[in-house]
LUMVEXGU-273752 format. One line per 2 residues: number of its first residue (from 1); their letters; for each residue x, z, y of C-alpha. Coordinates in Angstrom, 3 decimals. Layout:
residues N
NUM = A = X Z Y ~ ...
end
This chain:
residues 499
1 = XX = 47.704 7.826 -0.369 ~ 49.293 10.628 -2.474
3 = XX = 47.348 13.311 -2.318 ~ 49.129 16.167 -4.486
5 = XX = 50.339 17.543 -7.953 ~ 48.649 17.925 -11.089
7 = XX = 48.892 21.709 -12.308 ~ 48.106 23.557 -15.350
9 = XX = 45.364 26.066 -15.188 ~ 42.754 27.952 -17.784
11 = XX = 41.514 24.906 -20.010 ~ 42.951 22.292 -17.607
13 = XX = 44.100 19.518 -17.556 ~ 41.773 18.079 -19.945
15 = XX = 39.851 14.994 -20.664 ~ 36.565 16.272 -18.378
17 = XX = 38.249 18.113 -15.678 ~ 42.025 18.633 -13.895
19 = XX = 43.367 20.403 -10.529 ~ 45.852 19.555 -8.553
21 = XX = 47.994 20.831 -5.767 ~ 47.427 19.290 -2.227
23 = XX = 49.710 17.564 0.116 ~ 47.694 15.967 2.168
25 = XX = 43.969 16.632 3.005 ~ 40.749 15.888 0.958
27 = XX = 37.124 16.352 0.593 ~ 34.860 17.461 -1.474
29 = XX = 33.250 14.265 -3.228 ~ 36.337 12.332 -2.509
31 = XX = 37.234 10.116 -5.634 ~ 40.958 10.196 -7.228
33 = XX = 42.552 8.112 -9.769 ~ 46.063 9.494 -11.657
35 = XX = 47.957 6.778 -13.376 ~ 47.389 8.193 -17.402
37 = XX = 50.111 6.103 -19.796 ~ 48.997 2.279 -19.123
39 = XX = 45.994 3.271 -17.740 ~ 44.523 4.568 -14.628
41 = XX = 42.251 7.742 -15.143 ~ 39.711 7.894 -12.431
43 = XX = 37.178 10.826 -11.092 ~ 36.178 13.074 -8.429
45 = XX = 36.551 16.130 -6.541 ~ 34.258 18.312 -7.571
47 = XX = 35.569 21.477 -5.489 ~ 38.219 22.683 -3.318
49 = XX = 39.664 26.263 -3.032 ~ 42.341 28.063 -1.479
51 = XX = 44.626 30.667 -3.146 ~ 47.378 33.076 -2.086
53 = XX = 48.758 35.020 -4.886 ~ 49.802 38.009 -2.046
55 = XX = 45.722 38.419 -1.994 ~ 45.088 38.405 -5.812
57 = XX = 45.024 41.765 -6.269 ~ 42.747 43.761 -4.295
59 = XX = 43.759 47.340 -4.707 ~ 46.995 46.457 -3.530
61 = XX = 45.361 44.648 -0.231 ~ 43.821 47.538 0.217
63 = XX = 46.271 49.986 0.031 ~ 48.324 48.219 2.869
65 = XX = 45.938 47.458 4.371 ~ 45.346 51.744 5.440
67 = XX = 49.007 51.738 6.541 ~ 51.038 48.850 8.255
69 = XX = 48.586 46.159 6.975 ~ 49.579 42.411 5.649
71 = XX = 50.965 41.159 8.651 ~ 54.637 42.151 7.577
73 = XX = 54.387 40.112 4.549 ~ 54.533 36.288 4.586
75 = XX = 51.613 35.822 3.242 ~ 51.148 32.293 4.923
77 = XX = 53.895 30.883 2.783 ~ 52.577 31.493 0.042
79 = XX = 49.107 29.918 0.617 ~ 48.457 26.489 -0.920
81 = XX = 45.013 24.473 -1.316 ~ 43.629 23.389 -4.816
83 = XX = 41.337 20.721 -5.501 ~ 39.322 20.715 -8.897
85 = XX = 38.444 17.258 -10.233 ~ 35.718 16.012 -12.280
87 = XX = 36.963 13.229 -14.569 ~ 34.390 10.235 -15.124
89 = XX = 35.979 8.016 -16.992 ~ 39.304 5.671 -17.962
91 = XX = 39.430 2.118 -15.854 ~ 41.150 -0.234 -18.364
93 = XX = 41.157 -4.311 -18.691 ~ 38.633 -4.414 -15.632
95 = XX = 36.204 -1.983 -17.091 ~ 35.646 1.575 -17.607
97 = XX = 35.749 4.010 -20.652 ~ 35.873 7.290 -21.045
99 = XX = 38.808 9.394 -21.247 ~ 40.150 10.446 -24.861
101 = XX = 43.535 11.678 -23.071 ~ 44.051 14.364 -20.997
103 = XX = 46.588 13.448 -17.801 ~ 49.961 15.421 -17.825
105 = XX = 50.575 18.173 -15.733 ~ 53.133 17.296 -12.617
107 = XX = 52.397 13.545 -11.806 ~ 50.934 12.782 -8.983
109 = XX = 46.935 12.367 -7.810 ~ 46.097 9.534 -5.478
111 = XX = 43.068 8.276 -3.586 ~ 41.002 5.645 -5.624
113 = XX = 41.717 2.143 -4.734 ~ 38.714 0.824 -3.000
115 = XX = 38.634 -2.183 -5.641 ~ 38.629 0.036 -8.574
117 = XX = 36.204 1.816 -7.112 ~ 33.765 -1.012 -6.421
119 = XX = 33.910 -1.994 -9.682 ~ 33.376 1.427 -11.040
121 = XX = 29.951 1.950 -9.063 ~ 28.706 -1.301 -9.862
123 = XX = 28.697 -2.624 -6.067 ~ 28.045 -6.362 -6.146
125 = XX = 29.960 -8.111 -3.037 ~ 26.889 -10.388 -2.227
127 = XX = 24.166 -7.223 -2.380 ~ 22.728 -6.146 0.205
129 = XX = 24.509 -3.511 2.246 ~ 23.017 -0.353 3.458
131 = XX = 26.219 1.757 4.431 ~ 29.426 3.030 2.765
133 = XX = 30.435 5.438 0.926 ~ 31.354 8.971 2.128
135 = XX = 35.476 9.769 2.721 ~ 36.325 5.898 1.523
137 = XX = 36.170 2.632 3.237 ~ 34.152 1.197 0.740
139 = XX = 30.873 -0.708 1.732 ~ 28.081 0.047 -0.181
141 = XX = 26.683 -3.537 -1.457 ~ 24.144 -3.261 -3.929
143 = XX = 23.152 -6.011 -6.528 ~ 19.483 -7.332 -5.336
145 = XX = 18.228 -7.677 -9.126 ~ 19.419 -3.958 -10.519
147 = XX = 18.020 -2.111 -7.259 ~ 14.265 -4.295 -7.414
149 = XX = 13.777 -5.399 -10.769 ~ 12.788 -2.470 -12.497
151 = XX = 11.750 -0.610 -9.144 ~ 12.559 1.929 -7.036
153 = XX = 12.084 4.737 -4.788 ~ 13.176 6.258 -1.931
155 = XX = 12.322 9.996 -1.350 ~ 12.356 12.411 1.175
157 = XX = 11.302 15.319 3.661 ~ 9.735 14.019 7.019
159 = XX = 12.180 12.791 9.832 ~ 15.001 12.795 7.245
161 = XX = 15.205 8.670 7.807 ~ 12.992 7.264 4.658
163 = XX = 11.573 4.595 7.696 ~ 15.138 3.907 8.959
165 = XX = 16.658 3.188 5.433 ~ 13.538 0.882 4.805
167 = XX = 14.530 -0.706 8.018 ~ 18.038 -1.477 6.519
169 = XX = 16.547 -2.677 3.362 ~ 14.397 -5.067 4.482
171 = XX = 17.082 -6.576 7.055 ~ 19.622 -7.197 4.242
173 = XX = 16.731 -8.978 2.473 ~ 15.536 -11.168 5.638
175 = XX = 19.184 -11.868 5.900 ~ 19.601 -13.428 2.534
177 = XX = 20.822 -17.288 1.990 ~ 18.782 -18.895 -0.441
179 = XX = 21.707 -19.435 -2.527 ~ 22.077 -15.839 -2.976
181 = XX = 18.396 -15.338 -4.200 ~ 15.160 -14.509 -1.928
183 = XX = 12.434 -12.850 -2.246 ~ 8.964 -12.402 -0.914
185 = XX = 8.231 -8.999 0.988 ~ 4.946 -7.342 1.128
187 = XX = 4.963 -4.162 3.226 ~ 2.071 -1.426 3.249
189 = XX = 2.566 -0.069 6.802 ~ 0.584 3.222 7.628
191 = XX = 1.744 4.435 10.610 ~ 2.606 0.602 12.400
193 = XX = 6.329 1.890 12.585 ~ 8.262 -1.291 11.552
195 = XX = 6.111 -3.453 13.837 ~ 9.116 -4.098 15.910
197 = XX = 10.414 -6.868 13.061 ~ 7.726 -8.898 14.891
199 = XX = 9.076 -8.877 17.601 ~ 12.989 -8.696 17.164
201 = XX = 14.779 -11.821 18.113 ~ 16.438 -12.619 14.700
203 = XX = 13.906 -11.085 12.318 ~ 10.915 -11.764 14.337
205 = XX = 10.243 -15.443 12.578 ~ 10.530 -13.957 9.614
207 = XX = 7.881 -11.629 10.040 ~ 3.920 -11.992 10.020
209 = XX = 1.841 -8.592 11.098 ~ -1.884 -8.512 9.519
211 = XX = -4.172 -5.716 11.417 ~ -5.635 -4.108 8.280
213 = XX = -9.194 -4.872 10.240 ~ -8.463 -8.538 9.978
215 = XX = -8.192 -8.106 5.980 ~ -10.498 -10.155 4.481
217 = XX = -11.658 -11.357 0.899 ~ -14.434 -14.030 0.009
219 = XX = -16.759 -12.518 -2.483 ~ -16.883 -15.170 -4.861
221 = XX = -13.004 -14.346 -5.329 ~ -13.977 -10.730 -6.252
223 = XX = -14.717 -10.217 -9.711 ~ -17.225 -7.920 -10.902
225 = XX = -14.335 -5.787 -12.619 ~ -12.722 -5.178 -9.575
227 = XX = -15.524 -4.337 -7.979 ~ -15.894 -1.490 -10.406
229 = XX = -12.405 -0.402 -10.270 ~ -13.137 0.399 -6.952
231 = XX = -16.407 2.124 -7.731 ~ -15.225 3.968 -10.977
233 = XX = -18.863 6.450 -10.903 ~ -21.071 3.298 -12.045
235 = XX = -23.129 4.129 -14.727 ~ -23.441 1.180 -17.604
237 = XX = -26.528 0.028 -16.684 ~ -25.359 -0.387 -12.923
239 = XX = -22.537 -2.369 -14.374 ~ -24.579 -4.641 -16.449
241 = XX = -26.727 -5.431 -13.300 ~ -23.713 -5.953 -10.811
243 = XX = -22.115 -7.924 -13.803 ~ -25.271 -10.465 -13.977
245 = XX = -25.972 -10.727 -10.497 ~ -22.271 -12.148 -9.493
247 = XX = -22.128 -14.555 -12.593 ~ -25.364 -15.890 -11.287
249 = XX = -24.769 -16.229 -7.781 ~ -21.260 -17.894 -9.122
251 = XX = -22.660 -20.045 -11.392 ~ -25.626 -20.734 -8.612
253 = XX = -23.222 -21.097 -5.844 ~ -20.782 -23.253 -7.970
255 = XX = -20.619 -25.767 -5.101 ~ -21.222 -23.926 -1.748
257 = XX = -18.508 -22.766 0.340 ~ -19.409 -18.852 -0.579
259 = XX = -21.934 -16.143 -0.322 ~ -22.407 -13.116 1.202
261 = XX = -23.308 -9.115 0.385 ~ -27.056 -10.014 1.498
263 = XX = -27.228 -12.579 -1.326 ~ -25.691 -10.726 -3.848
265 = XX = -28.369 -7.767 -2.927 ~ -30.932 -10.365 -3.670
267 = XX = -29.632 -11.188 -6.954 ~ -29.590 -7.559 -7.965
269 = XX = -33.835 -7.185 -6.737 ~ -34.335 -10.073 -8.736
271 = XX = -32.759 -8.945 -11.724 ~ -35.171 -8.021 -14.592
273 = XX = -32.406 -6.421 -16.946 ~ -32.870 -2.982 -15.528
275 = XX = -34.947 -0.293 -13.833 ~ -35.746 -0.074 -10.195
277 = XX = -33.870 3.306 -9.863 ~ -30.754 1.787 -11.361
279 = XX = -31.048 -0.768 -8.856 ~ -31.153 1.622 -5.966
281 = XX = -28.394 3.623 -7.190 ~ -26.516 0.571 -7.510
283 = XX = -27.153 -0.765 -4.057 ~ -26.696 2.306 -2.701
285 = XX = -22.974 2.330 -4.355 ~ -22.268 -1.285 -2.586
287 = XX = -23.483 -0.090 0.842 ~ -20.178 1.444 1.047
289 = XX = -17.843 -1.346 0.470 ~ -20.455 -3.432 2.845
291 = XX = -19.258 -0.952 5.807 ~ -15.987 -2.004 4.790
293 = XX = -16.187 -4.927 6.487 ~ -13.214 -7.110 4.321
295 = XX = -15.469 -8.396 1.798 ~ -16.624 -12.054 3.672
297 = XX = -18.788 -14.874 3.196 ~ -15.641 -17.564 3.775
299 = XX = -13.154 -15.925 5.292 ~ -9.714 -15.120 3.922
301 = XX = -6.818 -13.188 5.023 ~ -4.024 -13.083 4.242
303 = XX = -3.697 -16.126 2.302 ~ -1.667 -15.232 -0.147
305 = XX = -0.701 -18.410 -1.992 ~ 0.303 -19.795 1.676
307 = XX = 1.277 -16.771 3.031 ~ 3.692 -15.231 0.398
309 = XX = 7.113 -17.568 1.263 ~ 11.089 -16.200 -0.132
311 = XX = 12.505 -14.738 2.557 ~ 9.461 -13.978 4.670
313 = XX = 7.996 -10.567 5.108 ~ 4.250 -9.984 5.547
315 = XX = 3.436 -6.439 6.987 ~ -0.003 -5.204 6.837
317 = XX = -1.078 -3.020 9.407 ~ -3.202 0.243 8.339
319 = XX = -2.568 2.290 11.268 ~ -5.856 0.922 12.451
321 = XX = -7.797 2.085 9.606 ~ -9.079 5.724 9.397
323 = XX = -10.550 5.933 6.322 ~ -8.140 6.354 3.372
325 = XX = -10.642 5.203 0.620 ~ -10.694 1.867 1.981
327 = XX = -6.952 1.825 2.538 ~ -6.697 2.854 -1.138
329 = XX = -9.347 -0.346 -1.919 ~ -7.130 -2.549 0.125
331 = XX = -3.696 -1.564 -1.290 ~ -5.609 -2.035 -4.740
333 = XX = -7.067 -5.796 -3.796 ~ -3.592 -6.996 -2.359
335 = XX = -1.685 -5.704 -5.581 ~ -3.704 -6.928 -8.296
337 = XX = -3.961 -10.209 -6.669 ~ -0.159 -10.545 -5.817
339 = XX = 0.609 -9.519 -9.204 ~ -1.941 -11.989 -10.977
341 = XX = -0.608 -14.612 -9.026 ~ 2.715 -13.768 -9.735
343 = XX = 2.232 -13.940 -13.286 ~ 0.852 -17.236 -12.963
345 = XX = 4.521 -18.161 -11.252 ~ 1.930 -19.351 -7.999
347 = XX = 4.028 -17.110 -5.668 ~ 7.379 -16.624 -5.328
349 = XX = 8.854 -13.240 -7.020 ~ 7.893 -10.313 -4.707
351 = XX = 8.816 -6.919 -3.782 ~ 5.656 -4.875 -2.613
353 = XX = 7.102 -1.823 -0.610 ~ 3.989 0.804 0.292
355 = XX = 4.784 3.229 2.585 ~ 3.500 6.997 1.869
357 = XX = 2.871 6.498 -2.151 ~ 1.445 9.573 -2.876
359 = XX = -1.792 8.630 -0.871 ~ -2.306 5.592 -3.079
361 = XX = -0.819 6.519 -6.536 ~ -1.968 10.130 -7.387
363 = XX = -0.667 12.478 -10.039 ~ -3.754 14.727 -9.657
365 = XX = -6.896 13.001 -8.426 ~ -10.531 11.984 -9.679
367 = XX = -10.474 8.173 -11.040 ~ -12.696 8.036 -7.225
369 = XX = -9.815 9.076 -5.233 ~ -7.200 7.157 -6.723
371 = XX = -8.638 3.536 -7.355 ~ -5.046 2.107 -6.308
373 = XX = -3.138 3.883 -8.826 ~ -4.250 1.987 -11.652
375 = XX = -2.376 -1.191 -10.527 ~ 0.172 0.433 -8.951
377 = XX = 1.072 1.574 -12.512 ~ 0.515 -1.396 -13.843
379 = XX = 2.787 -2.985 -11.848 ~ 5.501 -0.248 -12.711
381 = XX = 5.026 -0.830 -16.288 ~ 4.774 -4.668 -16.538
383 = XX = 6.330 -5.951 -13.424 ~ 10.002 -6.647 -14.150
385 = XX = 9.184 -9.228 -16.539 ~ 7.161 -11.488 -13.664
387 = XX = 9.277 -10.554 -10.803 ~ 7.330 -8.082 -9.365
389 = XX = 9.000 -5.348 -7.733 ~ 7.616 -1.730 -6.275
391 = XX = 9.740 0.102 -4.010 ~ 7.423 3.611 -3.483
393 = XX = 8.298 5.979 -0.245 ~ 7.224 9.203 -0.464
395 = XX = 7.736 12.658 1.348 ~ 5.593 14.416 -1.349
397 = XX = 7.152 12.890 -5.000 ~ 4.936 16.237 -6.687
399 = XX = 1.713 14.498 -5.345 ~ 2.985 10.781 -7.016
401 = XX = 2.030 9.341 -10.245 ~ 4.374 10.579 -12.859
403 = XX = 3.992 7.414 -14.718 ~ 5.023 5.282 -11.388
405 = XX = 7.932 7.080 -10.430 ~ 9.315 7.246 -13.719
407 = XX = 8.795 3.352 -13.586 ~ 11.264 3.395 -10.829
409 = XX = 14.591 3.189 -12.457 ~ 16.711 3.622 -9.134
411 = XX = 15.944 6.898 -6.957 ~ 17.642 6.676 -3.442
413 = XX = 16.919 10.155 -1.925 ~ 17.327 11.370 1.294
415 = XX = 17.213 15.292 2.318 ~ 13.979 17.368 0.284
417 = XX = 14.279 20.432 0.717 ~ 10.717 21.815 -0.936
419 = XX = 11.384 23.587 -4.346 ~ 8.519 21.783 -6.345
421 = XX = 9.424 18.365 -5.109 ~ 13.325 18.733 -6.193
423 = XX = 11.956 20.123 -9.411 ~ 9.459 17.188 -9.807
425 = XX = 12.479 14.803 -8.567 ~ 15.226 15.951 -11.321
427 = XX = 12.608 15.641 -14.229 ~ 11.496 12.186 -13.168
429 = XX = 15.135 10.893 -12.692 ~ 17.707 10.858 -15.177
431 = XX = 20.620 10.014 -13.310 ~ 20.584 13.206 -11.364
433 = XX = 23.167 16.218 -12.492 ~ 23.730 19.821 -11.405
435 = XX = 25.402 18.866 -8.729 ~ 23.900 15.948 -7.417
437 = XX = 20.919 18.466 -7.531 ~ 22.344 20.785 -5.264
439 = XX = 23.286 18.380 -2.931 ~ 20.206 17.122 -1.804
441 = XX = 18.857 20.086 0.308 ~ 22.038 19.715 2.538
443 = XX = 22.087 16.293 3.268 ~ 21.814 15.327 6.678
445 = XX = 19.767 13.031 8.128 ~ 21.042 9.093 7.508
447 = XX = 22.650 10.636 4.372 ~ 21.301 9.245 1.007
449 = XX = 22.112 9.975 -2.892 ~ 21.737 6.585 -4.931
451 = XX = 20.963 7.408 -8.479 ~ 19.535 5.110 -11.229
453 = XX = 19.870 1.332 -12.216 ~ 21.478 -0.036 -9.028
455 = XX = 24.733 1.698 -9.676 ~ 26.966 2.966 -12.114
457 = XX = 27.031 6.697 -11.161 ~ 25.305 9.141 -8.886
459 = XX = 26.984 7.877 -5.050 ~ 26.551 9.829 -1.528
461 = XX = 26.119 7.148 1.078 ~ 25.898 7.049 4.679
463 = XX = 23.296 4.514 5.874 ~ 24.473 2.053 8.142
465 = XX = 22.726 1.667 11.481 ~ 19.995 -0.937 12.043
467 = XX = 20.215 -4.255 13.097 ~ 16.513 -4.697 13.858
469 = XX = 14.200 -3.729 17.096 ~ 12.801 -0.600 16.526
471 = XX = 9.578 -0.342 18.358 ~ 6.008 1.563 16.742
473 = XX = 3.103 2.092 17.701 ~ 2.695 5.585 19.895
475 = XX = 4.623 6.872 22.559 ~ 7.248 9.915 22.028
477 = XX = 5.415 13.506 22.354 ~ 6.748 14.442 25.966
479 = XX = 5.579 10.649 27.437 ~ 1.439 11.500 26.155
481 = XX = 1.755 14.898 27.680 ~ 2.673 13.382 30.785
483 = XX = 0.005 10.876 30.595 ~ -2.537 13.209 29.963
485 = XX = -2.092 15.308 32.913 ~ -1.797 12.360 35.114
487 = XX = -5.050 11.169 34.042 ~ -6.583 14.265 34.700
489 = XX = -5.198 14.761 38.149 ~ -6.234 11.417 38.584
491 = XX = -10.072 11.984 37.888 ~ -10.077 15.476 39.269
493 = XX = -8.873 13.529 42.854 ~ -11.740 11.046 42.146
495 = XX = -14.523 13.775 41.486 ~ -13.331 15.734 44.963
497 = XX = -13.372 12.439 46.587 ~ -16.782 11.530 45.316
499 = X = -17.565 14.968 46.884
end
């Protein structure tokens, strides 16, 4: 479509910006191409005014204004609409370069050609598909291996649709043919709201939920180094007793199907390479993972090497568990081992997705309170050369690991709208301009900015509606209230009754 008439203004046209003259209706965001010599020169609108040279002069306005007024004067014909573009680049011999020539004033502006502009944000017609782009008919496809491999995140205020887009994400992966490339999905669930893959009709044998109670771990799989990741106060004596009692009881136990906490307590009163208070102390430290109850004799679940299939997604379940320490010890047991078996090529390539990041990979936190974040980094660091993906959701990115989020090389972000997370956002993300900055506080919900590795410039997309059952755990607000009194009707009756 033609959409007007390139014009000469102060400084434009030039080889960063143009305006043009409208003849038929546009929006801001909207991208343009302008056929430039033998090439086609290809950008943006980056605003849209209106001007009426009867107005331009505001003494005069308001000199008529005392008197007869404007309505005499016909002003409406001389009114016209002006659209300033942004220009990113030249699109010549199927790729794109930038422009060293500025387009001529009075040819004519058109609406980019949804092939040209395909290719020009890196879509990949096989990707996976999470909407389209705003003001075009363009589907927004993209490529599996830029969006995972070196990681990503999605951020956002509450209730702006960080869950829903999730929801897309791991649809278009579930729906993948294994001659397009599958992965494995591992999905930290806090809140048991994507429980309802288990029981959709197309996605639902894809799917395995694990109640985080049912988590489990035989202890002679636990090495004494993870143990004291996850109790980061030891002293060095405690250490070397905790150290010596597990090689023993491994080296003991070589042929037995396991041992227990009780046993390993055992080994530790036994040991003669330390004092009785150290000991205690230490003990005392192991009570707590004891209480735990996921460190077994025999038992173990999931089973990862089983258990981790392409295609297949795994949820684990945390909405049962109160205590965020020992969600932080589980997130950090199921990572390291994923990614250690991963490196060993034992399990297919993986993309862990965890579900309120900040809680397991804090910026500001005692080595106590964070015992997850060490992997989690490590992962963000060294995981693109095993095949082990992070995708990190967040409504707090100021509370997340610098180090992780930087890590994350493509940023889809939904609306924030707090000033320290948009300031913590545009330092951790280099894709993001001025005015992709500004943007985010008015998206609306189900609107998304992708910046980063996955595409070739900053892109507005709507996300597409969801295939998938949505069921969670937790009825809506109104539906408890009027549960609650019912119940209490109900026993007040009961009481009079008993009366």
């Amino acid at each position: 479509m033609e959409l007007g008439t390139i014009i000469v203004t102060d400084g434009t046209p030039s080889t960063t910006d143009f305006s043009f003259v409208l003849k038929n209706p546009v929006k801001k965001g909207q991208y343009v191409q302008v056929k430039n010599n033998d090439d086609i020169l290809f950008g943006y609108i980056s605003e849209i005014t209106k001007a009426n040279r009867y107005f331009e002069r505001a003494e005069s306005v308001a000199e008529f204004e005392k008197y007869s007024g404007m309505e005499s004067f016909p002003s409406s014909s001389w009114e016209y609409v002006l659209a300033t573009v942004k220009v990113l680049g030249v699109f010549k011999d199927n790729q794109f370069q930038r422009a060293f020539v500025p387009p001529s004033p009075g040819i004519q502006v058109f609406n980019a050609d949804n092939n040209v502009l395909h290719t020009f944000l890196g879509f990949d017609k096989n990707g996976l598909h999470l909407g389209s782009i705003e003001h075009h008919d363009v589907p927004a496809k993209l490529s599996m291996t830029r969006l995972f491999q070196k990681h990503m995140a999605i951020l956002a205020m509450s209730g702006a649709g960080k869950s829903h887009l999730a929801s897309v994400l791991l649809e278009e992966i579930l729906e993948r043919k294994k001659e397009d490339g599958r992965i494995a999905v591992i999905l930290i669930d806090i809140h048991g709201e994507y429980i309802g893959f288990a029981h959709d009709p197309v996605f639902g044998s894809k799917t395995e939920v694990i109640d985080g109670k049912d988590i489990a771990i035989p202890l002679k799989k636990i090495s004494p180094e993870l143990i004291m990741g996850w109790l980061p106060n030891l002293s060095s004596p405690q250490k070397d007793v905790l150290r010596h009692a597990l090689l023993t009881l491994k080296k003991e136990k070589k042929d037995a199907t396991g041992y227990n906490f009780k046993e390993l307590i055992e080994k530790i009163d036994a040991s003669d390479i330390s004092r009785d208070e150290v000991k205690r102390a230490l003990k005392r430290s192991l009570s707590e993972l004891r209480r735990y109850r996921f460190v077994s004799k025999k038992t173990e679940k999931p089973h990862l090497l089983s258990d981790i299939k392409p295609g297949k997604l795994m949820i684990l379940d945390f909405s049962t568990i109160d205590s965020l320490r020992k969600k932080q010890i589980l997130v950090s047991l199921i990572a390291r081992r994923l990614f250690n078996l991963r490196k060993k090529n034992k399990i297919p390539p993986f993309l862990l997705l965890i579900e309120e990041a900040h809680n397991f990979a804090r910026e500001k936190a005692e080595a106590s309170e964070a015992v997850s974040r060490s992997i989690i980094e490590t992962i963000a660091r060294e995981g693109r050369k095993f095949g082990a993906s992070l995708c990190l959701i967040s409504q707090r990115p100021v509370n997340l690991s610098t180090t992780a989020l930087s890590q994350c090389n493509t940023h889809i972000i939904l609306r924030v709208t707090n000033p320290n997370d948009l300031d913590h956002i545009q330092m951790s993300s280099e894709g993001i301009d001025s005015r992709v900055a500004r943007s985010i506080t008015g998206l609306k919900v189900g609107e998304a900015i992708v910046v980063g590795s996955a595409v070739n410039y900053p892109v507005f997309i709507s996300v597409r509606d969801r295939k998938s059952e949505k069921r969670e755990k937790g009825a809506p607000l109104h539906t408890q209230a009027i549960d609650f009194e019912e119940k209490q009707e109900k026993k007040e009756k009961a009481v009079e009754a008993f009366i």
